[in-house]
C-alpha positions as CSV (number, residue, x, y, z in Angstrom):
1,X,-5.1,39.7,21.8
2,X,-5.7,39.9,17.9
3,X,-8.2,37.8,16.1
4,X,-6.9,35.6,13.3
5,X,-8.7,34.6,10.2
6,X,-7.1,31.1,9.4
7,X,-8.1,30.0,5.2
8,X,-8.0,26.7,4.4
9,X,-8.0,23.3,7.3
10,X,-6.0,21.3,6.1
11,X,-3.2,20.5,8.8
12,X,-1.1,23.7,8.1
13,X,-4.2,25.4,8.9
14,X,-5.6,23.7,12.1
15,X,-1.7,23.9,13.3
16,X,-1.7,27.8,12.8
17,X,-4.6,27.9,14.4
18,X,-4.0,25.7,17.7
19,X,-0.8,27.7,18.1
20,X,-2.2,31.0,17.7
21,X,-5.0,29.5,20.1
22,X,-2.5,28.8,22.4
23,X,-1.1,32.4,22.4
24,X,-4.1,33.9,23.3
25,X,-5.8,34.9,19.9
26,X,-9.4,34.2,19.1
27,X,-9.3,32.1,15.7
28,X,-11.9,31.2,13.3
29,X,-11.3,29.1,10.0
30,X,-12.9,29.2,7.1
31,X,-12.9,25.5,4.7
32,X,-14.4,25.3,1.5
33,X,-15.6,21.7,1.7
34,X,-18.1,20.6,4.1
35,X,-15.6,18.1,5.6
36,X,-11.5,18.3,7.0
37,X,-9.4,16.0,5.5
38,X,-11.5,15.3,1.9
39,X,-10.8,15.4,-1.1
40,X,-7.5,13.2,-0.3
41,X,-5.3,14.4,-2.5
42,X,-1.8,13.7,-1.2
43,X,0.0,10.6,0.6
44,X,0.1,9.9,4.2
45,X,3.7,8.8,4.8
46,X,5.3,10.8,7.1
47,X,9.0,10.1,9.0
48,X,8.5,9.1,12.7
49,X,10.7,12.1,13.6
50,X,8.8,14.7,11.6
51,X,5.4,13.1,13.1
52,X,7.4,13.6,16.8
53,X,7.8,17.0,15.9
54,X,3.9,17.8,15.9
55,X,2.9,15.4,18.3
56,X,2.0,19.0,20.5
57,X,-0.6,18.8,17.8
58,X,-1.8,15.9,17.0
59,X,-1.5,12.0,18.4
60,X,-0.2,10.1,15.2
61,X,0.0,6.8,16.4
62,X,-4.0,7.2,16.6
63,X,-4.0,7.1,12.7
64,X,-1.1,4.4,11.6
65,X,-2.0,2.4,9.1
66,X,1.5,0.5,8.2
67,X,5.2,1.1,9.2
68,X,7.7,1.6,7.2
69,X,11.4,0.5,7.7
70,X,13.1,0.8,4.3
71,X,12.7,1.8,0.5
72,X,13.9,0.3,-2.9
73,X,15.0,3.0,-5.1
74,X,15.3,2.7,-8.5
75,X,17.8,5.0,-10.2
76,X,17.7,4.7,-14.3
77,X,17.9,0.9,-14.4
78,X,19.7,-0.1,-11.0
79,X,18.2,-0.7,-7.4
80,X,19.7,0.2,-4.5
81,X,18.0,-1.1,-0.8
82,X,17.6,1.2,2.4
83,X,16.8,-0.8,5.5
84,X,16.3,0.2,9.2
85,X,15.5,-2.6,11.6
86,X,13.0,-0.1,13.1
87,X,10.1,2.1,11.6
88,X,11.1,4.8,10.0
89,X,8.2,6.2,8.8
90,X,4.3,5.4,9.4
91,X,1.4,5.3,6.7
92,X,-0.9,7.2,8.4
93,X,-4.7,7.7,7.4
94,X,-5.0,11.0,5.9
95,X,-8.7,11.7,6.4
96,X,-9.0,10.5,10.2
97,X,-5.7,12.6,10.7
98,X,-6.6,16.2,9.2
99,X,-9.8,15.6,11.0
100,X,-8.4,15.4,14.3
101,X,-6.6,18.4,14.0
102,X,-9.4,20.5,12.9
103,X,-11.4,18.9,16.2
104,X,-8.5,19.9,18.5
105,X,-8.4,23.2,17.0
106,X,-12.2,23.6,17.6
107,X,-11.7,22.4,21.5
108,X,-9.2,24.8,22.0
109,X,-11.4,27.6,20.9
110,X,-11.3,28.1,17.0
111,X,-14.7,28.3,15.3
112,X,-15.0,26.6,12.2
113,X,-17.1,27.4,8.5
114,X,-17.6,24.8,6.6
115,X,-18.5,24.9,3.1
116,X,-17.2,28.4,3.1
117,X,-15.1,29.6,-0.1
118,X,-13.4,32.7,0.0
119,X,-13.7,34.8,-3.0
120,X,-13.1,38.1,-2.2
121,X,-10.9,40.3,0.4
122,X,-14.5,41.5,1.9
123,X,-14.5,37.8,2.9
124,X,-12.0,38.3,5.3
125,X,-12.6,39.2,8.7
126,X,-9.9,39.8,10.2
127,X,-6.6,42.5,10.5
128,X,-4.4,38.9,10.5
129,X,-4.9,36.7,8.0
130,X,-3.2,33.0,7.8
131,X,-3.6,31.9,4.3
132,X,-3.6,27.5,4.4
133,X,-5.7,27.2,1.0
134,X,-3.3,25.3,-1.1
135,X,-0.7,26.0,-3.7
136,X,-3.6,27.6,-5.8
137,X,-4.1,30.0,-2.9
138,X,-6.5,32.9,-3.3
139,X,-4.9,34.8,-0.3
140,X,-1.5,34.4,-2.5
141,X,-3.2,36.0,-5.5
142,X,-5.2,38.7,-3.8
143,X,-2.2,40.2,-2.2
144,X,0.1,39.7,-5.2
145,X,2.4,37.3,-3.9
146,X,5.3,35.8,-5.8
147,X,4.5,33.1,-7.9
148,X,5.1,29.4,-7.3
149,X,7.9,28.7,-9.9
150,X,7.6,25.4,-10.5
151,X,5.1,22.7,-9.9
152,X,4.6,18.6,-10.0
153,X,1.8,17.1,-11.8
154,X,0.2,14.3,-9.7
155,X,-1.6,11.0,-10.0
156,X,-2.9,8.7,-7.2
157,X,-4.8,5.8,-6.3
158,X,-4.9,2.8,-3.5
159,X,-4.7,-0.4,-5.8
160,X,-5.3,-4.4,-5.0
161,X,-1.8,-5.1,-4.4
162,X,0.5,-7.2,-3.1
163,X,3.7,-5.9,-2.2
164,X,7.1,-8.4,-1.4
165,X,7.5,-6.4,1.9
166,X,4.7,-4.6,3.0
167,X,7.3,-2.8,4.9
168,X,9.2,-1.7,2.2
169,X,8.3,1.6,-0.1
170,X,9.6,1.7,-3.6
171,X,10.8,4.6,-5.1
172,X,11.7,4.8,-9.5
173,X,13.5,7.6,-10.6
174,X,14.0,7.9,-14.2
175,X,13.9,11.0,-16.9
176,X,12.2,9.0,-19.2
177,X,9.6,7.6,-17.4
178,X,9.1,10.3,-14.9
179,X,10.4,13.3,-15.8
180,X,11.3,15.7,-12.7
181,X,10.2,13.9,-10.2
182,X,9.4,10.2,-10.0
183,X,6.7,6.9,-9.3
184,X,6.0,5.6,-6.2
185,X,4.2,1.9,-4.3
186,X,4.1,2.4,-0.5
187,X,2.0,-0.6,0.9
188,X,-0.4,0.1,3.1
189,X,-1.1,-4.0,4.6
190,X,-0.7,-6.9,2.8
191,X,-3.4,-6.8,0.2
192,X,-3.3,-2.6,-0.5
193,X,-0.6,-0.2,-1.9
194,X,-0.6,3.4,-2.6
195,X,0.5,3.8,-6.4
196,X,1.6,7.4,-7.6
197,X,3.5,9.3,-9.8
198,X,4.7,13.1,-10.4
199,X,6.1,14.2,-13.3
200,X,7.6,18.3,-13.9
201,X,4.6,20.6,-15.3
202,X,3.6,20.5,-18.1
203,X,5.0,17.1,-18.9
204,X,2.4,14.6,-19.0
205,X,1.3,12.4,-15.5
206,X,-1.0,10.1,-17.4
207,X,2.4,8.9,-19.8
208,X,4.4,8.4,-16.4
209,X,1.0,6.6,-15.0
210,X,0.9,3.7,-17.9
211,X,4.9,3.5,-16.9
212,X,4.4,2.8,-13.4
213,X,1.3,-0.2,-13.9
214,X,3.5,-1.5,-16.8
215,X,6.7,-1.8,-14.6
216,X,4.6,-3.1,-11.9
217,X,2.7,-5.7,-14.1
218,X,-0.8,-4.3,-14.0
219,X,-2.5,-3.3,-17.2
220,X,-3.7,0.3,-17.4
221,X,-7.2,-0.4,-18.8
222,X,-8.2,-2.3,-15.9
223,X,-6.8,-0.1,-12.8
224,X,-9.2,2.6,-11.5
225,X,-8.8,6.2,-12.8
226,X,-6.8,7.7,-10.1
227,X,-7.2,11.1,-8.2
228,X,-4.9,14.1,-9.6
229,X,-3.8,17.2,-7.7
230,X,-0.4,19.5,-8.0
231,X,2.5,20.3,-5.5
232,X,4.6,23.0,-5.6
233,X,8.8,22.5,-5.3
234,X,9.8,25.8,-4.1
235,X,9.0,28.4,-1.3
236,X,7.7,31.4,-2.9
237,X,10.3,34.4,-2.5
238,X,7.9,36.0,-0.2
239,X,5.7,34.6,1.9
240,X,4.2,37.0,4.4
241,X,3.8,41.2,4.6
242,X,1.8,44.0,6.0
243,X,-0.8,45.0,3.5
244,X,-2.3,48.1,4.6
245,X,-4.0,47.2,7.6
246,X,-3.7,43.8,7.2
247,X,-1.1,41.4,8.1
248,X,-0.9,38.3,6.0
249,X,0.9,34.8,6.6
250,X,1.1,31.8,3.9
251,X,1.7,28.4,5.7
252,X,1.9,25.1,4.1
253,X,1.1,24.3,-0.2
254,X,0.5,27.9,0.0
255,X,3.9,29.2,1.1
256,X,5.2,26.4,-1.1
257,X,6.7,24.9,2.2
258,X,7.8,21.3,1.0
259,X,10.7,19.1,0.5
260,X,11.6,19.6,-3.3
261,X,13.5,15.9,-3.4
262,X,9.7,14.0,-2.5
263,X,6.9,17.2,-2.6
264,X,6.3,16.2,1.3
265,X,5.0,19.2,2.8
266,X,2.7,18.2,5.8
267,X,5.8,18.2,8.4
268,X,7.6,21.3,7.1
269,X,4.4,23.2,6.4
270,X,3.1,22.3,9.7
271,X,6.3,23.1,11.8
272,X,6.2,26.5,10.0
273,X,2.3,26.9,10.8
274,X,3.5,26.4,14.3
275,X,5.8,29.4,14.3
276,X,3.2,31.1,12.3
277,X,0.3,31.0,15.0
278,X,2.9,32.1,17.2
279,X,3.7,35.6,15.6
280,X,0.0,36.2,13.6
281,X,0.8,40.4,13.9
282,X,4.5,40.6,13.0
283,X,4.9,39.0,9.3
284,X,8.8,40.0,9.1
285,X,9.2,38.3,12.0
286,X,7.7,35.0,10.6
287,X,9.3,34.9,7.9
288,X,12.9,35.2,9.5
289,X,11.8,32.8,11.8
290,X,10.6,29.6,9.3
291,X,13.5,30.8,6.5
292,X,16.5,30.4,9.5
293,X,15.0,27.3,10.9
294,X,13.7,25.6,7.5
295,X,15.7,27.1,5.1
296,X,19.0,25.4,4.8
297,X,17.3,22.0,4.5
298,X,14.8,23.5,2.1
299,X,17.6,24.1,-0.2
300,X,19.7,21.1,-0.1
301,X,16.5,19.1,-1.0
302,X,16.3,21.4,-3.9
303,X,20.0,21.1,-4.8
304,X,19.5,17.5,-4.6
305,X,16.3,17.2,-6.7
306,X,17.8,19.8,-9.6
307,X,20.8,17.3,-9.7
308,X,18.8,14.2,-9.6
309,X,16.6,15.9,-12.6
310,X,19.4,16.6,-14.6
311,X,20.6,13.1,-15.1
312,X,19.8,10.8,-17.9
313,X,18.7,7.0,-16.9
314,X,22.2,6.0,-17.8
315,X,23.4,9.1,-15.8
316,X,21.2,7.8,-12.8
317,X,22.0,3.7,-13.1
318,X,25.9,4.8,-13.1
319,X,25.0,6.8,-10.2
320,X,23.3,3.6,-8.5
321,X,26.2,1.6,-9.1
322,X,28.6,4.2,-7.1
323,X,26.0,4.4,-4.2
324,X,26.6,0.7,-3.7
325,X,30.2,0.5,-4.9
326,X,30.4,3.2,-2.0
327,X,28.4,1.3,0.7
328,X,26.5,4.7,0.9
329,X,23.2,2.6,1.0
330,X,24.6,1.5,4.0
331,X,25.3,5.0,5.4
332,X,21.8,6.1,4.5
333,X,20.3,3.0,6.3
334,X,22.3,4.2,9.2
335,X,22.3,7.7,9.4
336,X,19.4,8.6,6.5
337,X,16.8,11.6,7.5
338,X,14.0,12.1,5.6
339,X,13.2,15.6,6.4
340,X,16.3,17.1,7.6
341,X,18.9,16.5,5.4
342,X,21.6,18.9,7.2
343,X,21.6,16.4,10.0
344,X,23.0,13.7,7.4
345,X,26.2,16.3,7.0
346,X,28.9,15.9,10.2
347,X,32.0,13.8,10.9
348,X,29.6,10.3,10.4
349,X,29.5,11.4,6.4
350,X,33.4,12.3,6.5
351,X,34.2,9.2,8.1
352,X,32.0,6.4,5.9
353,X,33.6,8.6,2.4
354,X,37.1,7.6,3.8
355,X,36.9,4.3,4.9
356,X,35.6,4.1,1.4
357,X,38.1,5.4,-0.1
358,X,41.5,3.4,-0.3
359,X,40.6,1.3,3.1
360,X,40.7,4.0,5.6
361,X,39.5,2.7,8.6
């Protein structure tokens, strides 16, 4: 079997790395910081069925730090509610998480380098190359990859805060405020929330930042500087190849692998590390793979996220106001999938518009 050099362990790359483990290849990773899972840079709320999906991976429930059974999302000026009676979705501790992967990758064989930065293609040593360093990916650039087209500007911090529902994310989606994307409180207990926000480069995320403490009652002076980091919204065109004697695979921020509508990328990016660990030689073969599994979800979020862009607050809060007149908050609370949109689409979705319409029943 082929040895694979795996760049970047972060969970796309421990995944790639487990699963090419599994298949027989010798692995070793190379991290640039002297710990998994640090800096923290991005959220740790992930559905339940996503997290089921990679539980060959890693134990979640290990790392729960709050579930989550609904959202309040704010379109423009209106509110609508989603509710399960259920978790949906589970705050899960980043750091512990990231770390556990890279520690089941190392007990199934893959040596590790920490503090290792790779700099140049003579860094590499291997024919197969998996490329998890981020949406600033060197092994993107060195092989001339197609650019990232567009990108969201970040800012994020745990705050003392005390959420109505601990239970109970919040979502605000307005072009004024946040410009392309949108703020965010997901409680972590009953004393802590995760505030955030992501506004379209190059608008500006400290602007949407003041927005979201204001609306939430919390003067910006006082709150903590929060951390900033960027997330790509689209897959690049291209994302693996045969460069003369190499083969190389992007997985994860790198390949751009995320859900345009929220920037989530750990449960895409790892399913797709999956399939790449399993085919480390043949790059066409990958990238059929991920793009007829992934693909047709991958752009309904993004035909979803250009149409939810486009709208002005007024636009949005009429919008809100047919989502309820609708009942199609009730619909999502019933049928709603946070990473698999597709699924959503069937004779359930046929059904709820026409009982809605004119008193079909």
């Amino acid at each position: 079997m082929s040895n694979i050099h795996v760049v970047g362990a972060g969970p796309a790359g421990s995944i790639a790395a487990i699963s090419a483990l599994r298949c027989g290849h010798a692995v070793e990773i190379s991290e640039e910081h002297d710990s998994a899972g640090l800096p923290r840079n991005c959220s740790g709320l992930f559905s339940k069925d996503g997290m089921e999906s990679l539980k060959d991976y890693v134990d979640y429930k290990d790392h729960i730090v709050n579930p989550i059974k609904g959202a309040d999302i704010h379109l423009g000026n209106e509110r609508f509610a989603v509710r399960r009676k259920a978790p949906v979705a589970f705050v899960c501790d980043r750091t512990t998480m990231d770390r556990a992967l890279v520690d089941r990758a190392c007990d199934e064989g893959a040596r590790i380098n920490y503090n290792e930065r790779i700099s140049s293609t003579s860094d590499l040593r291997s024919e197969n190359i998996i490329g998890a360093d981020g949406p600033l990916s060197f092994v993107a650039r060195s092989f001339h990859f197609p650019r990232l087209k567009e990108h969201v500007s970040t800012l994020q911090i745990e705050l003392e805060f005390a959420c109505e529902d601990q239970h109970v994310l919040e979502m605000y989606i307005s072009k004024e405020r946040f410009p392309g994307f949108f703020g965010w409180v997901i409680p972590h207990d009953e004393k802590t929330a995760e505030f955030g926000v992501g506004v379209l480069a190059p608008d500006n995320a400290n602007k949407a930042w003041n927005h979201l403490l204001k609306l939430k009652k919390i003067d910006p002076l006082s709150a903590p500087r929060p951390r900033g980091s960027i997330i790509p919204l689209h897959a690049r065109s291209k994302t693996a190849g045969r460069f003369g004697n190499k083969n190389v695979i992007l997985v994860g921020d790198a390949a751009g692998q995320v859900k345009s509508t929220t920037g989530g990328g750990v449960i895409l990016g790892g399913n797709c590390a999956a399939i790449a660990g399993r085919c480390p030689t043949n790059p066409l073969g990958y990238e059929l793979a991920w793009r007829s599994r992934f693909g047709a979800d991958m752009a309904m979020h993004a035909l979803v996220h250009r149409y939810i862009s486009s709208l002005s607050d007024d636009q949005l809060s009429a919008l809100c106001r047919r989502i309820k007149k609708t009942n199609l908050d009730e619909y999502l609370s019933r049928h709603g999938h946070m990473d698999r949109p597709t699924k959503m689409v069937g004779m359930a979705a046929v059904f709820h518009i026409l009982k809605n319409m004119g008193g079909v029943v």
